[in-house]
C-alpha positions in Angstrom: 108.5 12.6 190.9 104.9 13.3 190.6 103.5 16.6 190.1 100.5 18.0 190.7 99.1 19.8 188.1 97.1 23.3 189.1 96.0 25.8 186.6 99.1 28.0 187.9 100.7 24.8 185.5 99.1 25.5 182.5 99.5 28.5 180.2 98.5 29.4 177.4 101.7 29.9 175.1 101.5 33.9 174.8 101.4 34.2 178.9 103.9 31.8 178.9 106.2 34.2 176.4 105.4 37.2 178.5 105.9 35.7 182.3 109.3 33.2 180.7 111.7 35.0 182.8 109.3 34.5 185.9 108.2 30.8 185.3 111.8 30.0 184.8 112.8 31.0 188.3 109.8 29.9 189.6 110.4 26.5 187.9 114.3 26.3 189.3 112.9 26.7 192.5 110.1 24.6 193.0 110.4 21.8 190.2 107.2 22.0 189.2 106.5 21.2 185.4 104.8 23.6 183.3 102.1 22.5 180.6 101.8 25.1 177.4 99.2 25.3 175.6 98.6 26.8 172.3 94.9 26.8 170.8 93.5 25.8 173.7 95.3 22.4 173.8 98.7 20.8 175.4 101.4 21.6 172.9 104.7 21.6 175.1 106.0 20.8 179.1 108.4 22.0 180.5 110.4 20.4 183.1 113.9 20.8 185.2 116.7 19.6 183.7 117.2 17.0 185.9 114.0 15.3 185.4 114.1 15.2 182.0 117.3 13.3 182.1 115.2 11.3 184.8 113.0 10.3 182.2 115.1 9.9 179.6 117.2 7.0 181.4 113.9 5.8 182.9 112.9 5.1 178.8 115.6 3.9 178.0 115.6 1.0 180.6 112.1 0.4 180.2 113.1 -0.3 176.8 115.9 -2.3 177.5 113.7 -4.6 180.0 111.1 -4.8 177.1 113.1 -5.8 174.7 114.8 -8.5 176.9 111.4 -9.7 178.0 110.4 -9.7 174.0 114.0 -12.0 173.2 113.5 -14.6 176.1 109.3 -15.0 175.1 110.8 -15.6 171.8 113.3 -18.2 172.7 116.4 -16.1 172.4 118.2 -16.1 175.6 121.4 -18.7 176.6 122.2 -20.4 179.6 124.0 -18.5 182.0 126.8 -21.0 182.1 127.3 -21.0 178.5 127.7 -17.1 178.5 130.6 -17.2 181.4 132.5 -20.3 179.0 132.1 -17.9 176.7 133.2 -14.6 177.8 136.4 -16.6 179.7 137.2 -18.2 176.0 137.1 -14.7 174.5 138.9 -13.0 177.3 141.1 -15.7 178.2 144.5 -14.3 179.3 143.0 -10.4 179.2 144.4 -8.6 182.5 140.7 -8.1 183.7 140.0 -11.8 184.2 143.3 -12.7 185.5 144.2 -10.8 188.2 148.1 -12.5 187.9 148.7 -10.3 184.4 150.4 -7.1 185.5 148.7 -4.4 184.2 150.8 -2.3 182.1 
């Protein structure tokens, strides 16, 4: 989702509170984020909805990846096999990994 940013993008945070009603709409239709400013620098954007949810799972994965990355450069990670011989131990008889069990 990349966005080009014009200066119809960036306001400064008084023409922002008198055109909100406006930029709103005009965000809903057209997606388009909307920088803020206040004293001349970035202090807010806006963005649908949608792609702030976006970026909030992108994060999180990115974080999740990282952190994976950071446990198997440090040696913590287990053999794939081992995991399985463990999860069937654990779950051994549970109705999800025996398909026989009735489920009830």
């Amino acid at each position: 989702m990349k966005h080009a940013l014009t200066a119809t993008n960036i306001l400064p945070l008084a023409d922002f509170k008198a055109r909100a009603t406006e930029l709103l709409n005009a965000q809903r239709e057209f997606g388009e984020p909307i920088v803020i400013t206040q004293n001349g620098k970035a202090a807010a954007v806006l963005v649908p909805p949608e792609e702030y949810d976006f970026l909030v799972r992108r994060t999180a994965f990115v974080g999740a990846v990282e952190r994976g990355l950071a446990d198997a450069d440090a040696g913590r990670s287990r053999d794939q096999a081992d995991v399985a011989v463990q999860i069937i131990t654990v779950f051994e008889g549970h109705r999800l990994l025996d398909p026989r069990i009735a489920e009830n």
